[in-house]
N, C-alpha and C positions, 0 to 999 in steps of 0.2 A: 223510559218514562221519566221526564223530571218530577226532583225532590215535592215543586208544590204541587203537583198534580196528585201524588200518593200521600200528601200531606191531607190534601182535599179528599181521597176516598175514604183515607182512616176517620177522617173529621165526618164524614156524611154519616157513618154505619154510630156516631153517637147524637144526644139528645143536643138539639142546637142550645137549652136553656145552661148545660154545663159548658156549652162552649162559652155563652155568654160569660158565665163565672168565673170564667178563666180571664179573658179579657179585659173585663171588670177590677178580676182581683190582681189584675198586672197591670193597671193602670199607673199606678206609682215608676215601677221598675220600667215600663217600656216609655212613657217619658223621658227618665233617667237615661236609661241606657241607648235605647234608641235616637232618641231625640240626639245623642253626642254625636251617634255611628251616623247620624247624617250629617250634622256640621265637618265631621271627620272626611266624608267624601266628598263634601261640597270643598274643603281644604286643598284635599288632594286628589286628584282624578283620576292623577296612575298608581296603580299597583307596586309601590317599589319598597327597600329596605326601611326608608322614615315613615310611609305609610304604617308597616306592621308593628315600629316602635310604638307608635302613637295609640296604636290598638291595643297593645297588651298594656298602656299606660290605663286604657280606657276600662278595659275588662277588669285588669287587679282593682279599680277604682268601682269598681260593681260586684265587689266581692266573690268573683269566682276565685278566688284563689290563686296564687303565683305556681303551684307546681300544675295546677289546670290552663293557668295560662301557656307559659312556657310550650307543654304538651299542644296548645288549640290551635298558636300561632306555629308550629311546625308544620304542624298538619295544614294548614293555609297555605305556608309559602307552597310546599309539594305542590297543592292542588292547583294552585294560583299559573305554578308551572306546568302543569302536566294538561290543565287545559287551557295555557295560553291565555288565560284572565290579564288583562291588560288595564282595565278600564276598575275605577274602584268600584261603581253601582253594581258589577257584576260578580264582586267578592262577595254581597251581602250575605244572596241568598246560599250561597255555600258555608256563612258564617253557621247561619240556620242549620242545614243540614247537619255539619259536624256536632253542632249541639245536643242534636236528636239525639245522632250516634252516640256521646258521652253519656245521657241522659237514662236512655234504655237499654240496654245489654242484651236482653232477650224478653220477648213479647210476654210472658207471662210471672217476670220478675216483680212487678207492683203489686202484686192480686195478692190481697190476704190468703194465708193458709186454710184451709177447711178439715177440720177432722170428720172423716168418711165413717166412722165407727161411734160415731156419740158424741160426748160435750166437747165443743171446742172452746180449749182458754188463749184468752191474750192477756198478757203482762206488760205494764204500763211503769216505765220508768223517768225519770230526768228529777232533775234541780226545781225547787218551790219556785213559782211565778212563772213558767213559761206557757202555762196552759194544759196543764194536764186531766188534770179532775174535769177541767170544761171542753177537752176532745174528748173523754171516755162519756161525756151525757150525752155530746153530739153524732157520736158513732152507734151508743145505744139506740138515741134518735131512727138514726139513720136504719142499723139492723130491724128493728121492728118494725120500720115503716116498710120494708123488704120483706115480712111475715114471718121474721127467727124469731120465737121465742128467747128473753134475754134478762140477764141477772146481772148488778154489781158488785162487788167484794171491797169494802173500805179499810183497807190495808193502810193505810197512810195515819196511823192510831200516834202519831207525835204531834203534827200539826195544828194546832192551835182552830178548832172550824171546819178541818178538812171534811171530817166524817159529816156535817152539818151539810157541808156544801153539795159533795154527794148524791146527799137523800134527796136536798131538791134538784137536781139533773135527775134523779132516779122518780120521782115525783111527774116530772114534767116529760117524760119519758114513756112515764105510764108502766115502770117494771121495779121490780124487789131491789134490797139493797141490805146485803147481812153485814151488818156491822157488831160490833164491841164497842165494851169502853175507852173513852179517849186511855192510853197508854198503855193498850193490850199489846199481845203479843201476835206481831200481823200474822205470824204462820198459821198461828190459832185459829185469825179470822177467815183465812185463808181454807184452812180444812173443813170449816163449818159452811164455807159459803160450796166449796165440791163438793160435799155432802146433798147438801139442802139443791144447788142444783140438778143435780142428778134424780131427787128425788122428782123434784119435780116438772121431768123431762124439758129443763131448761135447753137452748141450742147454743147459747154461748155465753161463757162468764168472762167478765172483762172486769182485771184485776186493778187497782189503785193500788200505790206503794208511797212509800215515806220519800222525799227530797232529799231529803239534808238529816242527820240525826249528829253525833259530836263532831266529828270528825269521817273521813271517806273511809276510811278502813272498816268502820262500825256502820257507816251505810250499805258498803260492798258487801259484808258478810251477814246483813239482813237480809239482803237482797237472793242472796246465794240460800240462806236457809227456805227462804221464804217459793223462790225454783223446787226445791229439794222437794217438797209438802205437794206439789202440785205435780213432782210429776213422779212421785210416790203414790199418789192416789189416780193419774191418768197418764200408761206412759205418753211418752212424748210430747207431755204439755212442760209447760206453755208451747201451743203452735205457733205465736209470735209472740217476742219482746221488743216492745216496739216503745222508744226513744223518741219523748216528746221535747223540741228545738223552738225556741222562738225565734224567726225571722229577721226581726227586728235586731238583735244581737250581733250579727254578722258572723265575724271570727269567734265570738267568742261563743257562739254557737258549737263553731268547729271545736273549739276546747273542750265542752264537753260530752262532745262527740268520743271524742279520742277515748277521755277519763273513762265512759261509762262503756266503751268498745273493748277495753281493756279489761276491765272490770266482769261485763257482763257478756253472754251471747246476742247478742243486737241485732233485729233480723231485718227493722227496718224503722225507718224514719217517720213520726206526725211532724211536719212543719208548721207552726200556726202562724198566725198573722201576717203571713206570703201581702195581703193584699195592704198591709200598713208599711211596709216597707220598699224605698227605691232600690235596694242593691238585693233584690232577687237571685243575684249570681250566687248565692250562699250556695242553690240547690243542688248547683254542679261540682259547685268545690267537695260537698258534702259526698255525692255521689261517686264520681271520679278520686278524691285522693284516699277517702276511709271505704271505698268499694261496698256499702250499706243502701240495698235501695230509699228510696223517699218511697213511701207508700201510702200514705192520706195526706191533705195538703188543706191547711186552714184559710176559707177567701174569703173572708165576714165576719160578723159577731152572732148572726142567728143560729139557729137547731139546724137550718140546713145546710150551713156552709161549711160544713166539713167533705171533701172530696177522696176520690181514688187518688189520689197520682199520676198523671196520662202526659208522655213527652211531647206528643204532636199536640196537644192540648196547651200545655206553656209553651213551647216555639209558636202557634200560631197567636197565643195572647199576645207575645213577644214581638212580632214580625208581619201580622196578618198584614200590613199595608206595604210593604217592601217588598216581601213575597208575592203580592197580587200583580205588581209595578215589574216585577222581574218575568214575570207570567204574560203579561201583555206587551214588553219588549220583546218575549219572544215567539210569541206569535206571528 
């Protein structure tokens, strides 16, 4: 069976309106990117050693990263050879393919944690302005509108507003929000809000934390206290700590990937603003060289444009018109 055929079965068993929002919110990137990978074959039409320089010119140049590159294009020449790919239209949809394969590891790597036993927490970390506070209103959004019962914890008690901004995502959400005073002690808020939702057969708390406080060492060892509290009072919480990235950053996204992987147990990635940016490539750099799934993916400004993360979902935002063209040549 070809790649776009089981590309197209996985795509049918979901909702065609997330397919949209994928396509939608890659509209920048596949432009970008795409748009080159065809001047790039109209350049060249065989398959040879200047063709793959130009590719890996083209992919570092869409932020997948140089050690993802290196790795993508190796993997091409092999394939290029092993199935006699001669012609460059006929590299594309292999480009596609190996994407996937970088993209997804195993079919159930993306899917939030679920505690089987009672409250599930998520921990909510990154740097001030990437979009934090505004993916935890859009995921509360989202869990409620899926019938979990769901609580906030305003953690983030330095920030100037934070706790403010919170309560209206908590507001607009239609769910509680236990805060303190601006310059508590977040583990405080943190114990009170496990408390309070347990009491109130909450099904999931979704934790806010500080960005930035004087320096990293004193953010890291908040952070660390602030774990301790939570999974003191539930083991094995946080069920995810989940690293919020703005798109639009590029590498330097990756930078604070590294800082806070090091720093923290990181179980998976919110990327936001995926649909404001053309070098999309960030996802795989992300993926492939810090080995941290992406696991929600920001494609809009509304309540409901916060996503799962789905690889066949970005490769066919990326490629649906390539892939279809490679499908009917080989017919």
């Amino acid at each position: 069976m070809s790649f776009f055929k089981k590309l197209k079965d996985k795509l049918s068993t979901q909702t065609d309106s997330v397919t949209e929002k994928f396509r939608d919110g890659l509209t920048k990137t596949r432009d970008n990117f795409v748009g080159a990978m065809n001047e790039l074959v109209k350049d060249y039409r065989t398959v040879d050693e200047e063709f793959f320089e130009e590719l890996e010119e083209l992919l570092i140049g869409a932020d997948v990263g140089v050690n993802t590159v290196m790795e993508l294009v190796d993997t091409l020449r092999d394939e290029a050879k092993r199935r006699n790919i001669k012609d460059a239209k006929d590299i594309q949809p292999v480009i596609s393919e190996k994407l996937a394969e970088l993209l997804q590891k195993s079919e159930d790597e993306t899917e939030l944690r679920v505690n089987a036993d009672g409250l599930t927490v998520y921990l909510f970390v990154g740097v001030n302005g990437v979009g934090k506070t505004t993916s935890i209103g859009k995921l509360a959004h989202k869990l409620k509108a899926e019938g979990k019962k769901v609580m906030l914890a305003a953690g983030d008690t330095f920030r100037a507003g934070a706790i403010e901004q919170l309560e209206v995502w908590g507001e607009r959400a239609g769910v509680d929000v236990i805060k303190q005073q601006a310059g508590s002690d977040p583990a405080a808020v943190m114990y009170d809000a496990i408390h309070s939702a347990k009491s109130k057969g909450v099904d999931v708390l979704l934790c806010d934390t500080a960005g930035r406080l004087q320096n990293k060492v004193n953010l890291m060892n908040e952070l660390e206290k602030v774990k301790r509290v939570l999974t003191r009072e539930i083991p094995d919480a946080p069920h995810e700590v989940l690293l919020v990235l703005d798109a639009t950053t590029g590498q330097n996204a990756m930078s604070q990937a590294k800082t806070f992987g090091q720093s923290t147990e990181v179980t998976g990635i919110v990327l936001t603003k995926l649909d404001g940016t053309a070098k999309g490539g960030i996802v795989l750099a992300i993926r492939n060289e810090l080995d941290i799934p992406v696991k929600l993916v920001g494609l809009g400004e509304g309540a409901d444009d916060l996503h799962e993360f789905n690889a066949e979902q970005y490769v066919n935002g990326l490629f649906a018109d390539v892939l279809q063209e490679a499908e009917e040549r080989a017919e």
